[in-house]
PABA-967226 format. One record per residue (C-alpha): residue in three letters; x, z, y. Coordinates in steps of 0.001 Angstrom, whole numbers, padded with zeros to 6 digits, always signed. Layout:
REM PABA-967226
ALAXZY ...
//
This chain:
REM PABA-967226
UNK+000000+000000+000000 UNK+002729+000657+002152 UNK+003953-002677+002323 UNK+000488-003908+003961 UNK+001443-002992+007360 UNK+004394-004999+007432 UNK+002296-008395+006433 UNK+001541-010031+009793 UNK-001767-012313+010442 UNK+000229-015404+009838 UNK+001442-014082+006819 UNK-001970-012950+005552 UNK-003545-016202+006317 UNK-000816-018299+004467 UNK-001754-016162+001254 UNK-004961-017482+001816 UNK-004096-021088+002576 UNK-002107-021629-000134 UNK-005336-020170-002663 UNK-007685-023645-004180 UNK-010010-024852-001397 UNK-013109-024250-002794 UNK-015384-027644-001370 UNK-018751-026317+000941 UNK-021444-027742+002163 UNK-022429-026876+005853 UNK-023732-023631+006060 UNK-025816-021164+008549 UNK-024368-017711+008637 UNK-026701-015078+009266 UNK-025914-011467+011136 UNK-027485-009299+012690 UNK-026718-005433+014486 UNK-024931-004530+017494 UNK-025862-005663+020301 UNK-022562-004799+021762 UNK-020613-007245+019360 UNK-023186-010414+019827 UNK-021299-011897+022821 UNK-017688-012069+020722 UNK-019745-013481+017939 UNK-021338-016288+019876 UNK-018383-017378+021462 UNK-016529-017502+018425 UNK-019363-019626+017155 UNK-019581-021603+019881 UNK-015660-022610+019751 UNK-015939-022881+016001 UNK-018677-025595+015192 UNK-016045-027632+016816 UNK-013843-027936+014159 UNK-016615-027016+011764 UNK-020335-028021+010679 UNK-021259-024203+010173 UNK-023348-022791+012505 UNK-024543-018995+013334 UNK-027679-017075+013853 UNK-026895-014157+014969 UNK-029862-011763+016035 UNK-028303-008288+018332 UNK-031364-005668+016545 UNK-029095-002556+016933 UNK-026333-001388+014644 UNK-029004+000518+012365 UNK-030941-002442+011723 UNK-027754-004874+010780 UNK-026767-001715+008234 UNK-030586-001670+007515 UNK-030918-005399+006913 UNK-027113-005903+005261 UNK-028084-002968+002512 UNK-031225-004981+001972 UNK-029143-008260+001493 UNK-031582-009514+003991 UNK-028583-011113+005694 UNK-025334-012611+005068 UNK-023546-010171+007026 UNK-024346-007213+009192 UNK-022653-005864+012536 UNK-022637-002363+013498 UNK-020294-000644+016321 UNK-020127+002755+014114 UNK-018481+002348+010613 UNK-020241+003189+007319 UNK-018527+006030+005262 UNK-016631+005067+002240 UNK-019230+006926-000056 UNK-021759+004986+001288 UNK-019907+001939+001304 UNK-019226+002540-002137 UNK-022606+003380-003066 UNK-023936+000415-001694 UNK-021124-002049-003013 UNK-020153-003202+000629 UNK-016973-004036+002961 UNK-016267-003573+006252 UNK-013617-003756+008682 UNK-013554-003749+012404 UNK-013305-007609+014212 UNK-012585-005485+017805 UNK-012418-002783+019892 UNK-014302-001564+022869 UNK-016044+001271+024883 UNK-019252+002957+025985 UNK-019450+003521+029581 UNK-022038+005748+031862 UNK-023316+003376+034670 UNK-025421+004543+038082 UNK-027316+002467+040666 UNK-026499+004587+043755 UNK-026666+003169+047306 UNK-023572+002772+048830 UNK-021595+003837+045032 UNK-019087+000857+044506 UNK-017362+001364+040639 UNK-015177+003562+040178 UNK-016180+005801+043360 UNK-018321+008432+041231 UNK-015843+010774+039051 UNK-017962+013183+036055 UNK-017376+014575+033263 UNK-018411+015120+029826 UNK-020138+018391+030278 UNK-022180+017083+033446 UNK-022851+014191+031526 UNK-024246+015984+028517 UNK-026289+018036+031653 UNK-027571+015186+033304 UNK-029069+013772+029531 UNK-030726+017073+028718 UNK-032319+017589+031975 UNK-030057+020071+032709 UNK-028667+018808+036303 UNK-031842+016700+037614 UNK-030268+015923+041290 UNK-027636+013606+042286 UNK-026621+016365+045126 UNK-026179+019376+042503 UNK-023351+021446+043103 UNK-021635+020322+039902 UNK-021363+017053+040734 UNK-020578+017356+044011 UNK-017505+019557+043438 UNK-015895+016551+041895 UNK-016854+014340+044426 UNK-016078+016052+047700 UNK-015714+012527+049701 UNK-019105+011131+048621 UNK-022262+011878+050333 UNK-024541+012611+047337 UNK-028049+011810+048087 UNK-030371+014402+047535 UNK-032584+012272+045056 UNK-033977+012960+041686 UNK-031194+011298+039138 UNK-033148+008810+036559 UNK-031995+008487+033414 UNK-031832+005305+031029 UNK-031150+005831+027319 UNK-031826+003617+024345 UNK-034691+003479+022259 UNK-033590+001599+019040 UNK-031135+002296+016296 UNK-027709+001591+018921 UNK-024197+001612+017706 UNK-023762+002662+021791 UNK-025574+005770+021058 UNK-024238+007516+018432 UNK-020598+007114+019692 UNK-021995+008366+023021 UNK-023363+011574+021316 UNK-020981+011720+019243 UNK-018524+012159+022615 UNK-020799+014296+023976 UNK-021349+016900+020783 UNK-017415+016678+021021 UNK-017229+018368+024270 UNK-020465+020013+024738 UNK-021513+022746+022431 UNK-024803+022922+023769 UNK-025967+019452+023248 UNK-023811+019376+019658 UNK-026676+022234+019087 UNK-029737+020593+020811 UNK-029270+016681+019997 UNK-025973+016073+018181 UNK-025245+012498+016962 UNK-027066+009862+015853 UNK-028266+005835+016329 UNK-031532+007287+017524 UNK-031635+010652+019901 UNK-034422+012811+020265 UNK-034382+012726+023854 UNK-035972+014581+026536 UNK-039485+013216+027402 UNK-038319+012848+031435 UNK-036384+009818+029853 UNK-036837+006308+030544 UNK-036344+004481+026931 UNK-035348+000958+026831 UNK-034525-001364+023709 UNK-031599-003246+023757 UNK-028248-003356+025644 UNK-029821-006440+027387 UNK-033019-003696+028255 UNK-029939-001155+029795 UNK-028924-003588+032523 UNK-032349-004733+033702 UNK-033346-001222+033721 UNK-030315+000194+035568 UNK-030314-002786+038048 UNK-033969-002645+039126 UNK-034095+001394+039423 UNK-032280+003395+042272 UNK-030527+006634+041737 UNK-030306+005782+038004 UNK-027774+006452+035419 UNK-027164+004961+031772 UNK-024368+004048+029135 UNK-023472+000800+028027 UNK-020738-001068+026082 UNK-017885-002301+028602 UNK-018114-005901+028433 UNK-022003-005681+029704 UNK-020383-003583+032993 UNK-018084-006416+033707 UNK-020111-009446+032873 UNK-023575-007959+034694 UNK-021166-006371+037766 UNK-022308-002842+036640 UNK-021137+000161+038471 UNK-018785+002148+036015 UNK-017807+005910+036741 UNK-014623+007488+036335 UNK-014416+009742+033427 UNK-012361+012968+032745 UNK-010062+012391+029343 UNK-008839+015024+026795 UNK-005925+015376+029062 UNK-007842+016502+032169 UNK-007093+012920+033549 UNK-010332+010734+035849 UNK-009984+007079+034641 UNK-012199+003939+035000 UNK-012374+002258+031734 UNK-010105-000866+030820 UNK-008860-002725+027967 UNK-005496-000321+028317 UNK-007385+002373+028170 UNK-009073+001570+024423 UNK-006110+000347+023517 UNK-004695+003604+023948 UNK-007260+005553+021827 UNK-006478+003189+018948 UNK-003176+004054+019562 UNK-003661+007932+019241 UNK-006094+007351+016048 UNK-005122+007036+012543 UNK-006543+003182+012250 UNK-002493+001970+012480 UNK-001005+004727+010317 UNK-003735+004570+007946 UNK-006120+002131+008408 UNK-008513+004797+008421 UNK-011325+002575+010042 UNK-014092+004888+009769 UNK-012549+007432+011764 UNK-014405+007750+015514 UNK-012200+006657+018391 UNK-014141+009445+020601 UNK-012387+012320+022390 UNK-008255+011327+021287 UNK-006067+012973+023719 UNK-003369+010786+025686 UNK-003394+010910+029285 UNK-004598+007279+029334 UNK-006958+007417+027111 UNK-010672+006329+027063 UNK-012798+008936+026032 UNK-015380+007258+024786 UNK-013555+004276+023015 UNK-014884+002407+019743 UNK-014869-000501+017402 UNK-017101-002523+016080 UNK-017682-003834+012362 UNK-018858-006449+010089 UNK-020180-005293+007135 UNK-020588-007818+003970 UNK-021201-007684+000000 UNK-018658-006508-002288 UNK-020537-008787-004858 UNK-021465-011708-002964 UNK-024802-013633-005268 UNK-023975-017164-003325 UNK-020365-017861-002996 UNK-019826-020419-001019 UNK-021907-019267+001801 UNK-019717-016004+001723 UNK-017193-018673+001965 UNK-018062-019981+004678 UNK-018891-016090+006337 UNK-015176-015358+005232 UNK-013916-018667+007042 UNK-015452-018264+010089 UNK-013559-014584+010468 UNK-010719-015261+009463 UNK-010391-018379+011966 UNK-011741-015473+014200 UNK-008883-013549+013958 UNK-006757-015945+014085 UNK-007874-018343+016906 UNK-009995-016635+018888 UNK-007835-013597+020368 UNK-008281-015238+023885 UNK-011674-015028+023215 UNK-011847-011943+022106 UNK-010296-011246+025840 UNK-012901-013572+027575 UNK-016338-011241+026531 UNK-014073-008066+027684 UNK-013238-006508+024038 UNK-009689-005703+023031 UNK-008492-007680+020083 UNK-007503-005650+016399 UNK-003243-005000+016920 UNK-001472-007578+013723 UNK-001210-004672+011405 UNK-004952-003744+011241 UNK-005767-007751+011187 UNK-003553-007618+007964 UNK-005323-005125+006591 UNK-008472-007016+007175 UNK-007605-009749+005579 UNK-006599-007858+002522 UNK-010059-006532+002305 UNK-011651-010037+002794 UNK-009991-010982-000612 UNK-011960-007795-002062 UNK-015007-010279-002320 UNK-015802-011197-005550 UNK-018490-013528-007878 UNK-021046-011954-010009 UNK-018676-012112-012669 UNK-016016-009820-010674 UNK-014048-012985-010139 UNK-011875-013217-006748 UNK-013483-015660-004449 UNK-011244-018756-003851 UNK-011143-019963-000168 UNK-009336-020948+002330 UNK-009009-021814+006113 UNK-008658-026040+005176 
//
């Protein structure tokens, strides 16, 4: 095992180009979960059918519905920003591994607020959710912010309503550095949340929401704050450190997690220390049969990945995700070649 880290992409993929080309016909690939994940998976699409008659349908119904519909082998693959357990996995006779990295982020509308103006913290965040702080003026806040004029106006909150891969690692932050909401809400791809609440489905629901409501807050997955022109907060890190989110700042929770020592990809990127570290950082999956009942359409899923990974780390940087570092691509494609035939035979593809 420990010679898997030192097996670059290129490497990998010429394991996999020298296997027999199995011969397929044009195929549509069908995923669905996060909704986070759906604008690196259309634009791989999109650059792929040009070298390729395979096409995707891709539907972003939360990360519980892709694990939903993938353990129902409703679909050829699903998508979910929070990785299955290895039990389950197991239990289920599934693979996953991560295709990118990125982060939630808490958003306002305030009048006046550019991004990166407002500083909070975990604890007044976890305040503001329960109901806990209900003005935008409260001492708490304002302590942090001594140059802004706070208005004195009732903060509304925005949460999601459906099963989100964007929730449960934000709760999952928050029962890291709140005991009180660990108690009252914990973690999970649906919350329990306070009836004041505004609910909305979809990340796509977050930004119309937050846009067209003033004094609001919400949390959303990074590229969604750069591509809509959101207004991001600066959080306080492990470290005691106020930082707007960035690409160098997930990086450096991967860095501090145990997904490059160990490949331990089911391990929450939430809360690492580092003094540049995102706190709430995360990755997001693909989840497919171990046992796959129509080959050459897992083929063609495995393909389209592994061109992915490959080709499309620019793209990866044009939706605002950080691409997987060489060693954890390696291990990836390791666990692509886990796939197997009903009769526990090795699939045989490759990228030609």
């Amino acid at each position: 095992m420990k010679s898997l880290y030192r097996i670059t992409p290129a490497i990998g993929l010429s394991l996999l180009l020298s296997a027999p080309s199995v011969t397929t016909s044009a195929a549509t690939l069908n995923g669905a979960g996060s909704s986070a994940a759906a604008p690196l998976y259309n634009i791989w699409a999109q650059a792929y059918t040009k070298k390729s008659a395979d096409t995707l349908d891709y539907k972003p119904v939360g990360s519980s519905g892709g694990i939903k519909q993938i353990k129902a082998r409703e679909i050829d693959f699903g998508a979910s920003d929070v990785a299955m357990s290895t039990a389950d996995l197991k239990k289920e006779k599934l693979i996953q591994f991560p295709s990118a990295i990125s982060g939630v982020v808490p958003v306002v509308n305030l009048p006046g607020i550019k991004s990166g103006d407002l500083k909070l913290t975990g604890d007044i965040l976890a305040a503001i959710f329960s109901r806990k702080i209900t003005m935008w003026n409260d001492a708490t806040i304002a302590a942090i912010n001594p140059a802004i004029n706070l208005p004195a106006k009732n903060i509304e909150v925005i949460v999601r309503q459906d099963g989100s891969g964007t929730t449960y690692n934000y709760t999952d932050y928050l029962s890291k550095v709140s005991a009180d909401w660990k108690i009252a809400y914990s973690k999970n791809f649906t919350i329990a949340w306070h009836k004041d609440l505004t609910q909305i489905k979809g990340s796509s629901g977050i930004v119309a929401g937050i846009k067209k409501t003033p004094y609001a807050i919400s949390y959303i997955d990074y590229n969604y704050v750069l591509q809509d022109k959101l207004t991001a907060v600066q959080l306080k890190n492990r470290d005691g450190k106020f930082l707007p989110p960035s690409a160098e700042s997930f990086a450096a929770a991967l860095t501090a997690s145990q997904w490059k020592s160990k490949a331990s990809f089911d391990e929450m990127l939430t809360d690492k220390p580092g003094p540049n570290v995102w706190p709430i950082t995360m990755g997001t999956f693909v989840i497919v049969p171990q046992v796959s009942a129509t080959p050459e359409k897992t083929i063609a899923l495995l393909k389209f990945f592994s061109w992915g990974f490959l080709n499309g780390d620019h793209l990866v940087n044009n939706v605002d995700l950080v691409r997987l570092p060489d060693a954890i691509q390696a291990r990836v494609y390791k666990e692509m070649t886990t796939v197997t035939d009903k009769n526990g035979k090795p699939l045989q593809w490759s990228l030609q």
